[in-house]
C-alpha positions in Angstrom: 0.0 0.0 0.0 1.4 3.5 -0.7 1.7 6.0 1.8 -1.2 7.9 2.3 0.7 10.8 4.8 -1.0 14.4 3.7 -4.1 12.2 3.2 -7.6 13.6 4.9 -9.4 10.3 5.5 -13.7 10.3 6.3 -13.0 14.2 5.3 -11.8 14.1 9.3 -9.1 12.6 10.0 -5.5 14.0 8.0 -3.1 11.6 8.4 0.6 13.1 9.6 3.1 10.4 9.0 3.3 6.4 8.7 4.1 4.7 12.3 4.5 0.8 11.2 3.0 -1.4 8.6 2.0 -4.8 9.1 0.3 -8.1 6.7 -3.1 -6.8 7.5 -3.0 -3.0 7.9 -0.8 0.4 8.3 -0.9 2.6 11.0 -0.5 6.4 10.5 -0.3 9.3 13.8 -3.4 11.1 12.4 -4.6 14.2 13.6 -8.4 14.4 14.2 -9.5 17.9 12.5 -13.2 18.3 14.5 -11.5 17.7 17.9 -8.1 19.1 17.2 -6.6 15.9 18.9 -4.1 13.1 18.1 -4.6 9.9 17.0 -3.7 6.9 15.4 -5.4 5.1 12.6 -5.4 1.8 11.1 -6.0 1.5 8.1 -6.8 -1.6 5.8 -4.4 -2.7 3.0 -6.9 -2.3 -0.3 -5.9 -5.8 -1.4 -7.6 -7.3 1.8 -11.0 -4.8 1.7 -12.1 -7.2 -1.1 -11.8 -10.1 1.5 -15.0 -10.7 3.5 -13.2 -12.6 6.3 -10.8 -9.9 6.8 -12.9 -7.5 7.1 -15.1 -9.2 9.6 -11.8 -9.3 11.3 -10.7 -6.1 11.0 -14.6 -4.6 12.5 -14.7 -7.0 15.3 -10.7 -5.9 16.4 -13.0 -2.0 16.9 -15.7 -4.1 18.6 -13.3 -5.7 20.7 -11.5 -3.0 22.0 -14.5 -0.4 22.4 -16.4 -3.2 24.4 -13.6 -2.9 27.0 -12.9 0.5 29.0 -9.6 0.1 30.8 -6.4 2.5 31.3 -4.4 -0.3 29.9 -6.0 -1.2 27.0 -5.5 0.7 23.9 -9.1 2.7 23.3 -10.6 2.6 19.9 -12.5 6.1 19.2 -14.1 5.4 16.1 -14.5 2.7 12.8 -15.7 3.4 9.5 -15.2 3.1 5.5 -13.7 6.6 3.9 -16.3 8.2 2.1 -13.8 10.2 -0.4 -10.6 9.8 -2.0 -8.7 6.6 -1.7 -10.7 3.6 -0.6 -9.8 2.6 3.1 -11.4 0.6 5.6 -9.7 1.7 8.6 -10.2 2.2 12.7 -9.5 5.2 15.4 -7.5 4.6 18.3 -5.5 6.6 21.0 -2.3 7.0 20.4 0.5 5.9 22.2 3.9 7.6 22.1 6.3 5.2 23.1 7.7 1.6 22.1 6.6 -2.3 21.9 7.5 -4.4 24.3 9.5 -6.2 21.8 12.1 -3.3 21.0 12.9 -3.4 24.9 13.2 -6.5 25.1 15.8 -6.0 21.6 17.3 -3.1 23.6 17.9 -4.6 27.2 18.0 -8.4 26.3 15.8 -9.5 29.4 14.3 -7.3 32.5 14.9 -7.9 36.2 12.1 -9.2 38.6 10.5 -6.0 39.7 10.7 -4.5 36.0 9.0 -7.7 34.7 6.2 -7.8 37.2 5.4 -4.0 36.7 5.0 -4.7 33.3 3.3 -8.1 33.9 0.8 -6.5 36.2 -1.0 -3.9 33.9 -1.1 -6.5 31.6 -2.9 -9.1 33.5 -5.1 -6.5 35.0 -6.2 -5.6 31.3 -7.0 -9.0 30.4 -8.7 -9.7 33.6 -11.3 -7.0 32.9 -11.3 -8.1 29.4 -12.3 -12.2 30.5 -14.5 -10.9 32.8 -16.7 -10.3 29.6 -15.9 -13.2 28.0 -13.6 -11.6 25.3 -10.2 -13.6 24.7 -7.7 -11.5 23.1 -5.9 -14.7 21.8 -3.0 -12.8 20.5 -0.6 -11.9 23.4 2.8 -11.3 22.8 5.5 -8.6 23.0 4.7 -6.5 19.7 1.1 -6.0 21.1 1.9 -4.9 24.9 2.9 -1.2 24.4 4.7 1.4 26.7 4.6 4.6 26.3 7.1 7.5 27.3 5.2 8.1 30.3 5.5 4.4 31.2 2.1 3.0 30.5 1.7 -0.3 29.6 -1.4 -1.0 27.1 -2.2 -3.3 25.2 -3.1 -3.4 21.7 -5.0 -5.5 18.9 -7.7 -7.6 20.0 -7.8 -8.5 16.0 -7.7 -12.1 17.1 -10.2 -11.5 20.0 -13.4 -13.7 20.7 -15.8 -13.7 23.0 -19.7 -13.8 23.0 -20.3 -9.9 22.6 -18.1 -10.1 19.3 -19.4 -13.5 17.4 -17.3 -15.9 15.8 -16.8 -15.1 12.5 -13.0 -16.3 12.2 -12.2 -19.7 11.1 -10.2 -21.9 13.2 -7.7 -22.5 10.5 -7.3 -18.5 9.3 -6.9 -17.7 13.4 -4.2 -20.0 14.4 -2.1 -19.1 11.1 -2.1 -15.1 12.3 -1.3 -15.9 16.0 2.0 -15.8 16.6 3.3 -19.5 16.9 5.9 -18.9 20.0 2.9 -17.8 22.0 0.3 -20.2 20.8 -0.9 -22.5 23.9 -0.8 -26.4 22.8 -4.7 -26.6 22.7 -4.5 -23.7 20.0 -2.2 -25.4 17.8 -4.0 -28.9 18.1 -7.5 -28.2 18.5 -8.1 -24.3 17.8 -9.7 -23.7 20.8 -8.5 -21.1 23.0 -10.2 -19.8 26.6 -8.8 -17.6 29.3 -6.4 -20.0 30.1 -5.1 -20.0 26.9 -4.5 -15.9 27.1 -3.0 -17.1 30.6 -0.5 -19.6 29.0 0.4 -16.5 26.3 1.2 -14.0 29.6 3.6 -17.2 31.1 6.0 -17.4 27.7 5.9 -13.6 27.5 7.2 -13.6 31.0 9.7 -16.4 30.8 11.0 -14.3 27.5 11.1 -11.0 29.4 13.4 -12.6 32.4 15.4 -14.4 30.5 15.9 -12.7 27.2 15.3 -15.7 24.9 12.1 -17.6 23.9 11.5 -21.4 25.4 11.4 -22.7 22.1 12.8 -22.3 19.0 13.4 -24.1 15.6 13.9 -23.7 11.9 10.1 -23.2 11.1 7.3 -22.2 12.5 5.9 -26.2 12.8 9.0 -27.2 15.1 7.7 -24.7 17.6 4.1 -25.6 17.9 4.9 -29.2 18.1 7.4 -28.4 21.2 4.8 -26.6 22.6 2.2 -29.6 22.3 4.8 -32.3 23.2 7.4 -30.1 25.8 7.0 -28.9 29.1 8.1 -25.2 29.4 11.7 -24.8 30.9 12.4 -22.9 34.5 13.5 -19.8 33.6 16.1 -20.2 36.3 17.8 -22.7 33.6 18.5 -19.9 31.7 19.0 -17.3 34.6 20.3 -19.0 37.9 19.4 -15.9 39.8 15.8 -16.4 39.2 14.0 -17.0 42.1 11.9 -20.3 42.7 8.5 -18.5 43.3 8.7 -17.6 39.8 9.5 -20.7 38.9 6.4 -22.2 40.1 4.2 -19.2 38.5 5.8 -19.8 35.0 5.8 -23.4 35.1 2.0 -23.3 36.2 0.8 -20.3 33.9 2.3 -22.6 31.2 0.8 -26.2 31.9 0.3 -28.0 29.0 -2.2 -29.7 30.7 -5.2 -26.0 30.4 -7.0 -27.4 34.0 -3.8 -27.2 35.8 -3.5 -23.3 34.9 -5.0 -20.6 36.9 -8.5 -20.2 35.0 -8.5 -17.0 33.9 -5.9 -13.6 33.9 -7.5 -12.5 37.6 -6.5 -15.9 39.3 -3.1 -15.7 38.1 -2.8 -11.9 38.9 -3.7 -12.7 42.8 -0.6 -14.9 42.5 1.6 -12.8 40.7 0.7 -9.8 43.3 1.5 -12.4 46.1 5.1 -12.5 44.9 5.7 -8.8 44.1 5.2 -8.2 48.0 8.2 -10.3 48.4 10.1 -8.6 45.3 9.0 -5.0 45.1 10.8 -2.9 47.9 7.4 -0.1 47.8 5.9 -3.6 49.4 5.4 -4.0 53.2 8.0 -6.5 54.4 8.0 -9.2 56.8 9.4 -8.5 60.2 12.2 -10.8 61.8 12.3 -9.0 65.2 11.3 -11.5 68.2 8.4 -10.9 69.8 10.4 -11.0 73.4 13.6 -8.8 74.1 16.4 -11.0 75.9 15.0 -11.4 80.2 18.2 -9.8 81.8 18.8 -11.8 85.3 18.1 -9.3 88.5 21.7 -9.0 90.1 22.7 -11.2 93.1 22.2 -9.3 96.4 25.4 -9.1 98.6 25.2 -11.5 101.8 25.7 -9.2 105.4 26.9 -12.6 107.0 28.7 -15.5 105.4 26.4 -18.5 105.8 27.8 -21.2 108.3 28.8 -24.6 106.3 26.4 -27.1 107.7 28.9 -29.3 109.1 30.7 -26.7 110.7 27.7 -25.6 112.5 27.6 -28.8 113.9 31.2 -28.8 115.0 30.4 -24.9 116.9 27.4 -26.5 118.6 28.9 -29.8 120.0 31.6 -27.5 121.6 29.4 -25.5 122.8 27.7 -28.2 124.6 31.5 -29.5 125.9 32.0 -25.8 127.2 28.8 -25.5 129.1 29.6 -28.2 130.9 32.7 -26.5 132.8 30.1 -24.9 135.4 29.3 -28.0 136.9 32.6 -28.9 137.2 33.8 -26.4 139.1 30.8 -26.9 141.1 32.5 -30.8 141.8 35.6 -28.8 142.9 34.1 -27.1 145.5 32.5 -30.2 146.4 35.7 -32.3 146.3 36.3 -30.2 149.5 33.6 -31.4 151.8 34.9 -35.0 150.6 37.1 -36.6 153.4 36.9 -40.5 152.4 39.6 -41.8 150.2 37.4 -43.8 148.0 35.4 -40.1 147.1 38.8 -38.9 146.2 39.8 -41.8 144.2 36.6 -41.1 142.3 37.1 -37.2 141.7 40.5 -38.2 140.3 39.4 -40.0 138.0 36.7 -38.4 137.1 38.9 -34.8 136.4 41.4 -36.9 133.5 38.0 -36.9 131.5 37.4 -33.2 132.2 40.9 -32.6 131.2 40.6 -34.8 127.9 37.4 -32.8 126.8 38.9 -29.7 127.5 41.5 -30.5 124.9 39.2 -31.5 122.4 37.1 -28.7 122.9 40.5 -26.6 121.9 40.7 -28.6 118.9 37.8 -28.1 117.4 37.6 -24.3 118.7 41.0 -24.2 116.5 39.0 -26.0 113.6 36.3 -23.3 113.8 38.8 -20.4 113.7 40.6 -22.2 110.6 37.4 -22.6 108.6 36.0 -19.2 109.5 39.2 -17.0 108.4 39.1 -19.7 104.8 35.6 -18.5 104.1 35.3 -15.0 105.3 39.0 -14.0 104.6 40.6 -16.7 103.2 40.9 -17.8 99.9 37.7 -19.8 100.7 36.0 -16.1 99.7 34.6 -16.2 96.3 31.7 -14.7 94.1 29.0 -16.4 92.4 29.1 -14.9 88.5 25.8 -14.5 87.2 24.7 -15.5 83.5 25.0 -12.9 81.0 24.6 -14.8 78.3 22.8 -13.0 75.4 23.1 -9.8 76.9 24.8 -6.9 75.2 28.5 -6.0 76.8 26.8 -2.8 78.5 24.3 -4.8 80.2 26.2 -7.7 81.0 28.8 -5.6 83.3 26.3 -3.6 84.7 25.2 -7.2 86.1 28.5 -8.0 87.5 30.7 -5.2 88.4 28.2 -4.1 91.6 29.5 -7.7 92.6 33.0 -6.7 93.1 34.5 -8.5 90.3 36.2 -6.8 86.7 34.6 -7.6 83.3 37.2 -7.7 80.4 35.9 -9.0 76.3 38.4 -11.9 75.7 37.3 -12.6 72.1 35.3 -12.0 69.7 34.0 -14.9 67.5 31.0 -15.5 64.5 28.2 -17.0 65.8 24.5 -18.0 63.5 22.6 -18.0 66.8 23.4 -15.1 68.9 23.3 -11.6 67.2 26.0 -8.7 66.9 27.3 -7.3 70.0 25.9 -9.8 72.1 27.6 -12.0 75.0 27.9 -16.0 73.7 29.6 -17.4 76.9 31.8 -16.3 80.2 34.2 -17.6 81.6 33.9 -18.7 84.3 30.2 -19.3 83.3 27.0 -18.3 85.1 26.9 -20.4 88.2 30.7 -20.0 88.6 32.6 -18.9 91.2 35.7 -16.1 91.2 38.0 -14.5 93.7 36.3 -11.3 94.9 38.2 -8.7 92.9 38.6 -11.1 90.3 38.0 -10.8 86.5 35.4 -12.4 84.0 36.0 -13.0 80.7 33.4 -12.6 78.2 33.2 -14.1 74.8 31.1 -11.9 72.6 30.0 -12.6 69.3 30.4 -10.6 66.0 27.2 -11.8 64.5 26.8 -14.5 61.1 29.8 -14.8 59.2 29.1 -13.8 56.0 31.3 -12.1 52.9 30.3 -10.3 50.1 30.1 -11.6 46.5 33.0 -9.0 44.4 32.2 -7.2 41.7 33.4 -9.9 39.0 31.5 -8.2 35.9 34.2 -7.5 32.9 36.9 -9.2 34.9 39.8 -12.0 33.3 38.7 -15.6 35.5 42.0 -15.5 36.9 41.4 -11.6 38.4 38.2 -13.1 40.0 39.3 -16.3 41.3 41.6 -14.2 43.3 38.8 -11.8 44.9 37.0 -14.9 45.1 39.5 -16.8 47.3 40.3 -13.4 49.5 36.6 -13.3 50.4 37.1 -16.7 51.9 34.3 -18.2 49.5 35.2 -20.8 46.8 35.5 -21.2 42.8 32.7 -23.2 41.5 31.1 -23.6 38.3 32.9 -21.4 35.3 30.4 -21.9 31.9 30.9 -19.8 29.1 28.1 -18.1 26.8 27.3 -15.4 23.9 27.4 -11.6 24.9 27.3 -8.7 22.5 28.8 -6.4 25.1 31.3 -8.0 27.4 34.2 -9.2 24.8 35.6 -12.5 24.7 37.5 -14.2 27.7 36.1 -11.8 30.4 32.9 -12.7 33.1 29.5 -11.7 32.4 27.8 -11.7 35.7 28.0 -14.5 38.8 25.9 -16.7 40.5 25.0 -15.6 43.4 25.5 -11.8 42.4 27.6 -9.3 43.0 26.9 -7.9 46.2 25.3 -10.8 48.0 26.4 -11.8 51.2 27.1 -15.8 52.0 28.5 -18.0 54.5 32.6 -18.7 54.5 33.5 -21.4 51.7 29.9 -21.1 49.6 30.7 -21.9 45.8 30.1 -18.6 43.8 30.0 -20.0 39.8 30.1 -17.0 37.1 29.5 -16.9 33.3 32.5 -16.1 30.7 31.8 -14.6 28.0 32.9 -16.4 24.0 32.0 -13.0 22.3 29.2 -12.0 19.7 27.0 -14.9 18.8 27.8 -15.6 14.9 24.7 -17.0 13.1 24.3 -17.7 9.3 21.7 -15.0 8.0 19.6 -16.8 4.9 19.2 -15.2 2.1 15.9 -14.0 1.0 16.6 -12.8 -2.2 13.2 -13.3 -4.3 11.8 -14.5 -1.6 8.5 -12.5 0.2 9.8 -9.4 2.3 7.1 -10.2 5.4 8.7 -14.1 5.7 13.0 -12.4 5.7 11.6 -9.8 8.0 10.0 -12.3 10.2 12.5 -14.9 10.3 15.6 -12.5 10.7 14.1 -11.1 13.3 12.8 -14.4 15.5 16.7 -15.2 14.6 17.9 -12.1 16.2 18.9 -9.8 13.9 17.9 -5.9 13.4 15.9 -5.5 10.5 15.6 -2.2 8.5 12.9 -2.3 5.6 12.6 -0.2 2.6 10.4 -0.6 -0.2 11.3 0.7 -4.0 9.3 0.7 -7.3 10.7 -1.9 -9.4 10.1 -2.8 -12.8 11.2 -6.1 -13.2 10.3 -7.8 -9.1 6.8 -8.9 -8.5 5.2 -6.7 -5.2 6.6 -7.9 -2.0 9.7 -9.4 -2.9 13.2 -8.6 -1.7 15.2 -7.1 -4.2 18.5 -6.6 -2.0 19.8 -8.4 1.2 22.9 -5.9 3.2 24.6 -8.5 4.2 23.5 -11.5 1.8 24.0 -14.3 3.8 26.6 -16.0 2.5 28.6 -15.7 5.6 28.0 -15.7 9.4 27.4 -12.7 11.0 27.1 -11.5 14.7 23.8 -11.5 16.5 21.6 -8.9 16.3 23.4 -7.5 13.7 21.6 -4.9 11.3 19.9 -6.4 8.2 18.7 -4.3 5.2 15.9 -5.3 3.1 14.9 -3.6 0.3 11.5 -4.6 -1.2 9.3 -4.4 -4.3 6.5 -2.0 -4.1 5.6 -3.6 -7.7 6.0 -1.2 -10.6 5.1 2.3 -10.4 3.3 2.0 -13.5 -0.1 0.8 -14.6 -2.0 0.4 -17.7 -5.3 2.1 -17.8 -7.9 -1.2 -18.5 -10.7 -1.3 -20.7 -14.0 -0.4 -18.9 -15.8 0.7 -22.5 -19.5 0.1 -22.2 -19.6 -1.4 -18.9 -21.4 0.1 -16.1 -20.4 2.8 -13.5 -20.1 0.3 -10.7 -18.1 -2.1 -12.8 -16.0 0.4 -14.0 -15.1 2.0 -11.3 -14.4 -0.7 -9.6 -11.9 -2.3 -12.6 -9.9 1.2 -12.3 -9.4 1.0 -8.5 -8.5 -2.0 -8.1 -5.3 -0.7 -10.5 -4.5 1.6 -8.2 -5.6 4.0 -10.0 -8.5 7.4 -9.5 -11.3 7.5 -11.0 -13.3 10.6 -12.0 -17.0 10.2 -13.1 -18.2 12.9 -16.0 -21.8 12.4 -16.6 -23.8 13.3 -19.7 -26.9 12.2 -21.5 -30.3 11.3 -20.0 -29.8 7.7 -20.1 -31.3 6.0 -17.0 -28.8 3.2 -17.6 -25.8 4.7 -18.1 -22.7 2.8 -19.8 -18.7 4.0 -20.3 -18.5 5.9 -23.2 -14.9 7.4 -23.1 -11.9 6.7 -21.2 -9.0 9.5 -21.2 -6.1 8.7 -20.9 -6.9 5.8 -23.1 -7.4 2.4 -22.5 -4.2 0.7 -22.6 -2.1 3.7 -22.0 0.8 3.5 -19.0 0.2 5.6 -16.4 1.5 5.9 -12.7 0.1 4.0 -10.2 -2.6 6.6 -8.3 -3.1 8.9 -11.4 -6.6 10.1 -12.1 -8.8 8.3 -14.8 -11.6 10.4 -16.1 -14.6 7.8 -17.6 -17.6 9.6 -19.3 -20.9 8.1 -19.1 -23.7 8.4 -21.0 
């Protein structure tokens, strides 16, 4: 189709300048004249008007998208068939300054987590309001999720969409061949039936695609595809990415059952999930708290005794002696008595009787000495010792505020690591709680300096033998070393590292990292002759930048390449620029034969030639017939030029 830009289309809106061009239609920024706005409008290629399928299509893609009034789905304003000029079947919509999803993903390669799920989001939330009217937009995939400069995400063309307010007049068979295979769930491709869940299974591949970079499958053609995604169970994106996190596993894996049942039932299930995660993921999210719900009890300090308490058997040593001592009374009392006594055999007996007296006496000594020994051990002795408290989990401050009232010195004797008790806090003592020490005497505390853990280097553009060494000084070890494609970090030197940079880990945990082998090479095919939609599809699911321009040509039939830059007979780096130029057909036409056929017929004949046609009327003929034809029939004209036809 030739560019309409300067064009005034339904004598409304002028169109400003061409934005893409696709196998269906062309979109062109259009300015709307009666509300002074902008917009974009689609518009019809004039080879497809004359389909009645396409058409259908192309009004129930308005239908679609007017049912549905959400801020990210792209509205449509108005539909209709231009009334004057050039023939056009074409469709209103916002427009939306910005870029596909696709040409970020070409730009960045893949997204991280909290980028994917704020694009995710507004895309699940525009499909859930879109199956809660039964319409299935049965198309999802990176070229139709749009973000524009203000960083709204929208989606666009529900040309595929179907649903009870829109009817069904699509053919399985025409459906399936313009969705886009890599997104196509596996009942699509076998059955033609899609649902919700099939929409759902679209959202998982786009997802797995944005976090990664690369599409789960790929092949040759376009059948390889669809039969791994009938027969293949949809990778882990953390196969690709180890960093990914398992949660997102599980949500990729499940969004992308090849079994429909086993996937969330319709784009508001799986955005519950999905916002379940981002809590987790996106730091604006409320976090969970790991405080405890108790501080650490700190343990009252130990009173000081007034009086040291007596040692039991001790006591009983005091008391017998007592007893012995209380018993010299009545033996001075015998004494006196001894006196009165004038019989020998009375004196005999008081003898005797005084050697016991004189034996106790001694061993009341003894044991007074025993007392006095015992007493000076444990009241100034070395016998006199504290009882250390337990400080264990308190903080150093609090820990000798529990013992220095006791008399005793607190002095940190080493720190060590410890995964149970936190920072700054007291592991063990020595001597430990229950313990005894010299009065005056000093504890030691062992206090710990919280989990051991070392940060990942910066290994990102390094040589492997630069990062083994910061590897090795962080006291973590060398593990895995696989190499891949990068078109940024050159060949030999690390791409990134698993676990990241950054990340803090235990002594000795393996840290792997990715070396780079340079810019993917790939054989480009050549497309020469071939159809300019098929080279700019296929060099593009390969990975290459493609840049179209089409040419009149005299001598190539419409829509086939004319030149390949480069021409594929060599390898060239991934996502390399590829030029295309293709045939716009020739620029000339011959003017056909319409004498003595009707208006209708005639006019017809001349448009479809690409050609004007101006009507000049004469006569009074109610049936009025081609008379005249200027230029003349036959004659080679541009494409576009006016044909005048009198009737008559």
């Amino acid at each position: 189709m030739s560019d309409l830009s300067g064009e005034v289309i339904d004598g409304r809106y002028q169109l400003t300048r061409l934005i893409a061009s696709g196998g269906m239609a062309t979109i062109y920024a259009a300015l709307d004249l009666r509300l002074d706005r902008h917009v974009a409008v689609k518009i019809m290629h004039p080879h497809l008007a004359q389909d009645e399928a396409f058409v259908a299509r192309f009004i129930r893609e308005a239908k679609a998208a007017a049912a549905l009034t959400h801020p990210n789905i792209v509205a449509v304003q108005d539909q209709g068939w231009n009334q004057g000029g050039a023939p056009a079947v074409f469709i209103v919509m916002e427009l939306v300054e910005g870029n596909t999803l696709r040409e970020y993903l070409h730009e960045q390669g893949s997204l991280s987590i909290d980028q994917a799920i704020s694009v995710i989001s507004p895309v699940l939330s525009a499909l859930s309001a879109a199956h809660k009217l039964g319409i299935v937009h049965r198309d999802i995939k990176p070229e139709n999720i749009l973000i524009s400069k203000d960083g709204r995400v929208k989606i666009a063309d529900f040309g595929l969409a179907r649903g009870a307010l829109l009817g069904t007049t699509m053919t399985v068979e025409s459906s399936v061949i313009l969705g886009s295979v890599s997104y196509l769930s596996p009942e699509q491709v076998q059955r033609g039936i899609a649902d919700a869940r099939s929409d759902v299974y679209a959202v998982g591949i786009v997802l797995f695609e944005i976090l990664t970079g690369e599409k789960p499958y790929k092949g040759e053609d376009p059948i390889q595809i669809a039969f791994k995604h009938v027969n293949e169970k949809v990778p882990a994106p953390s196969t690709l990415k180890p960093s990914i996190p398992p949660e997102i596993d599980a949500l990729v894996q499940r969004a992308t059952a090849s079994n429909p049942d086993q996937r969330p039932k319709d784009a508001t299930e799986l955005l519950a999930e999905l916002n379940n995660i981002s809590e987790k993921y996106t730091p604006s999210k409320r976090q969970l708290s790991l405080e405890l719900d108790l501080p650490p009890i700190s343990v009252k300090p130990v009173k000081e005794r007034s009086k040291r308490t007596m040692p039991k058997g001790m006591a009983a040593l005091i008391s017998k002696t007592e007893q012995i001592v209380n018993k010299e009374p009545a033996v001075a009392a015998l004494k006196n008595e001894d006196k009165k006594i004038s019989n020998t055999a009375e004196i005999r007996k008081k003898r005797k009787l005084s050697k016991r007296i004189k034996r106790n006496r001694f061993i009341a000594l003894g044991i007074a000495v025993a007392v006095g020994i015992v007493a000076w051990f444990v009241i100034l002795g070395p016998g006199a010792r504290v009882v250390v408290p337990s400080v264990v989990g308190m903080s150093v401050k609090n820990a000798t505020s529990q013992i220095s009232p006791l008399g005793l010195q607190v002095s940190v004797k080493t720190e060590i690591y410890s995964e149970d008790v936190e920072n700054g806090k007291v592991i063990s003592s020595i001597p430990g709680g229950g313990g005894k020490v010299e009065s005056g005497g000093t504890v030691y505390l062992n206090v710990s300096k919280g989990k051991e853990r070392y940060n990942v280097p910066q290994l990102k553009g390094l040589q492997p033998d630069a990062a083994i060494k910061l590897i090795t000084e962080q006291n973590l070890k060398v593990g895995n070393q696989t190499e891949a494609f990068n078109s940024e970090i050159p060949l030999g030197y690390i791409i990134s590292s698993s676990p990241a940079s950054g990340e803090a880990l235990k002594r000795d945990t393996v840290v792997n990292f990715t070396i780079s082998k340079g810019v993917e090479k790939i054989e480009a095919a050549a497309y020469l002759g071939k159809s300019g939609e098929q080279a700019l599809n296929e060099l593009s699911d390969a990975g290459f930048k493609v840049d179209v321009n089409y040419v009149f040509d005299e001598s190539v039939m419409k829509g086939l390449v004319i030149k390949q830059t480069p021409d594929g007979s060599q390898a060239i780096p991934k996502g390399s620029a590829i030029a295309l130029i293709v045939s716009k057909g020739s620029q000339y036409v011959f003017v056909p034969n319409v004498l003595n056929k009707g208006v209708a017929e005639a006019t017809k004949d001349i448009v479809n030639s690409d050609l004007a046609v101006i009507i000049k009327k004469i006569g009074s003929k109610k049936v009025k017939t081609v008379t005249n034809i200027s230029p003349k029939a036959g004659t080679k004209v541009k494409r576009g030029s006016k044909i005048t036809i009198t009737v008559g």
